[in-house]
N, C-alpha and C positions, 0 to 999 in steps of 0.2 A: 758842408765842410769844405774847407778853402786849402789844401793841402800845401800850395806852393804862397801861401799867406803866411800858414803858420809855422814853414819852415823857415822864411825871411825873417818871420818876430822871434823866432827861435833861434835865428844865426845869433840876430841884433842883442837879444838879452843874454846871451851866451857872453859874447864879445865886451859885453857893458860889466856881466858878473864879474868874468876873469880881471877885468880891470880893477875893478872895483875892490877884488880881495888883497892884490898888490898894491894900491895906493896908500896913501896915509892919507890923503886929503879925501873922504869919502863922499858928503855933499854932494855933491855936483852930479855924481855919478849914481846917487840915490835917487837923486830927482828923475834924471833919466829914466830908471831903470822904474820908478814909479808912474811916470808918464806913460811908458810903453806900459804896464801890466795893465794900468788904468784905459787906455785903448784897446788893449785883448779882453778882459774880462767883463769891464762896465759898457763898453761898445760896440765890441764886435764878435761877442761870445759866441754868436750863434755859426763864426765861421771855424769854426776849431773844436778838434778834440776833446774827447772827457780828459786825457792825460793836461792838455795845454789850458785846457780851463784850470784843473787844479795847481799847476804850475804855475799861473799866472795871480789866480785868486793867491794862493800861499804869497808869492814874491809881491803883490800889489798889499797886502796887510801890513805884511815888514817894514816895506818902505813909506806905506803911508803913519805905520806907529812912528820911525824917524822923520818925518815930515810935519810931523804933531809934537815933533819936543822930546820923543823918547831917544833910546840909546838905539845905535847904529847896529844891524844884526849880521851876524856873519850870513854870508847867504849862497857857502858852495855847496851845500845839501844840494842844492838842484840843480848842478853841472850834469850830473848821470840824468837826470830825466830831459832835459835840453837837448842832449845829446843823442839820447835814445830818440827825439824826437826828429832830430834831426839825420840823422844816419839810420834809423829802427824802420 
């Protein structure tokens, strides 16, 4: 486990969520936040936490159902575990 890994993808998805819930243009900031889940989860899982795998696998599905045509999910359920991961 890569601690000072998963705290940088931790900032990074933090920073992408927060924006994300205040914008109105969501897109862009889906894709992002789908690209990073999709390099924590499907690439480099083996550096990170049980907590950051599940956080990542959850937020990589979301975003990949809106990358496939579905509806845009709200996704600050997982501020408090980012944050636990980041500061915990």
């Amino acid at each position: 486990m890569n601690k000072e890994y998963e705290k940088q993808k931790a900032k990074e998805m933090l920073d992408l969520i927060n924006r994300y819930e205040e914008s109105e243009e969501k897109r862009e900031l889906n894709e992002k936040l789908y690209n990073i889940s999709d390099e924590l989860y499907n690439k480099n899982r083996e550096k990170l936490s049980q907590q950051m795998i599940d956080v990542s696998l959850a937020v990589f599905s979301f975003t990949q159902a809106a990358m496939s045509g579905g509806p845009l999910q709200p996704l600050d359920e997982f501020i408090p575990d980012l944050k636990d991961i980041i500061y915990g």
